[in-house]
Residue, then its C-alpha position, 0 to 999 in steps of 0.5 A: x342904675x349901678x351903684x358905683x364906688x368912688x374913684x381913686x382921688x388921685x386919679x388925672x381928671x382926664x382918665x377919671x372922664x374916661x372912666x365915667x364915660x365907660x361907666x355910662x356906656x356900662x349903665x346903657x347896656x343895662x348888662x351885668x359885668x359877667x354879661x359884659x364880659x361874654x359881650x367884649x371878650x374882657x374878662x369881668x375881673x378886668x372890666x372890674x379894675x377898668x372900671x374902678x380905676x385901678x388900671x387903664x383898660x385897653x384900646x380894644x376894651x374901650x370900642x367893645x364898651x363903645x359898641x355895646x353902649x351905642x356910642x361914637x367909638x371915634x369920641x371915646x378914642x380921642x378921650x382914650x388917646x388922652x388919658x392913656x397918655x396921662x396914665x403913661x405920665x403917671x396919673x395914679x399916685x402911690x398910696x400908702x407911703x410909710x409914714x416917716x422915711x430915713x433921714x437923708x444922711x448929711x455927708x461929711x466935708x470929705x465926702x460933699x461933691x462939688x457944687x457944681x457937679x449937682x448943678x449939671x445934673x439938676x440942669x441935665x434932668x431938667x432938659x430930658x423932663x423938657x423933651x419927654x413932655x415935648x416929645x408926648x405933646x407932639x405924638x398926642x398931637x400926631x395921634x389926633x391928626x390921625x383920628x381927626x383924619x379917619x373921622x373926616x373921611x367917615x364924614x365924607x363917605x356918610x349921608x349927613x354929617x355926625x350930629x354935632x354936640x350941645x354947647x352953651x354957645x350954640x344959637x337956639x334953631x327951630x327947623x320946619x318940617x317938609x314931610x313928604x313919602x318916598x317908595x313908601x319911606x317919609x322924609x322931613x326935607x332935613x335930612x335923608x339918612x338912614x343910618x346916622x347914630x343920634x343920641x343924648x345931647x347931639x345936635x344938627x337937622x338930623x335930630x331934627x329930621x327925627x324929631x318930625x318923624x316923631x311927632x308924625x308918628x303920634x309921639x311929640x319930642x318938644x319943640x323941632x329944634x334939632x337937639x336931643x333933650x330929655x323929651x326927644x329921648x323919651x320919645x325915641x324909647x316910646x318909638x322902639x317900644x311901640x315897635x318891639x326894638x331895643x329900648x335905648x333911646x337911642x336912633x340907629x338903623x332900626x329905628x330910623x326904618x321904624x321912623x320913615x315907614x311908620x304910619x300916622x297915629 
């Protein structure tokens, strides 16, 4: 695990989230900056300011990062959309202020305006402030149309819906394992995906599908809840392990084909 340095404290809490989330992504991939660099086409001394939070990366560095690590790119969009809009805002605070300013100087009776001049334009600046935040909500809002948009049209064409996320709210599940074979592959009757990305803290009868695959398989992932906890990660590695893949803990592709063709342990 890289040892990263701290952020900026005046950093936005959401572009901060993003940061560390590309900073996990980062870790997963277990690739050094220079190796990153080859895999993104970012160079390493911008993934370095990227991910230090000395400037916001861009959209096309944020789905390389997402690729690279095997995350949702659709999530990490959403997050991005956010906090570029809070960068744009002026998320980052100036440091460094000399430490004493000129004196404003005080205007003599001759050269005071009117009182009511500096109203206006107080009331003035205040309105356009009013319209720019309202404008910047609105596009956010049309821009998380849009994305909420793709993402059902995915969901739509895709086999299984993308596993929902762990929340406190949700209701503890134990699934029922119906292992049968088909054309040499093995199905739990939870799920017939083969391609559905599952990883840390996603929910839903696809994680539990992959859960009785694991434990026919020889390799118990805890209770078939259908939450992928820490035991159901360590399970999935000692899979991709067994059978030569990438060890990432993560289910992909390759490793749900390991999972439908592997024999009983």
């Amino acid at each position: 695990m890289s040892r990263w340095k701290e952020l900026p404290a005046e950093l936005h809490p959401h572009v901060r989230q993003l940061i560390v989330r590309l900073r996990r992504l980062k870790d997963r991939s277990e690739l050094s900056t220079l190796q990153l660099a080859a895999k993104s086409g970012h160079s390493a001394r911008s993934w370095q300011r990227y991910l230090n939070g000395r400037s916001l990366p861009p959209r096309e560095a944020v789905e390389a990062m997402a690729r690279i690590g095997g995350d949702d790119p659709t999530r990490l969009l959403v997050l991005y959309e956010i906090a570029a809009e809070r960068w744009a805002e002026g998320s980052v605070v100036p440091t460094g202020a000399p430490e004493s300013a000129p004196a404003t100087p005080v205007p003599t009776p001759t050269e005071q305006q009117p009182y009511g001049r500096y109203l206006r334009l107080g009331v003035l600046a205040g309105a356009v402030a009013l319209v720019l935040s309202v404008s910047a909500v609105l596009l956010l809002a049309v821009r998380l149309a849009d994305v909420r948009a793709q993402l059902a049209d995915a969901r739509a064409a895709a086999v299984a819906a993308t596993p929902a996320i762990v929340s406190e709210s949700m209701v503890p599940v134990l699934y029922t394992c119906r292992l049968e074979e088909s054309e040499g592959r093995w199905y739990a009757g939870l799920s017939r995906t083969t391609d559905t990305i599952l990883a840390y803290t996603h929910v839903g009868p696809e994680v539990a599908e992959a859960q009785c695959l694991l434990r026919r398989a020889g390799i118990p992932p805890g209770d078939i809840d259908g939450v992928f906890g820490p035991k159901t990660q360590r399970a999935v590695e000692r899979v991709q392990t067994r059978n030569g893949l990438v060890v990432d803990g993560v289910v992909g592709p390759h490793t749900w084909k390991a999972l439908r063709e592997a024999e009983p342990k």
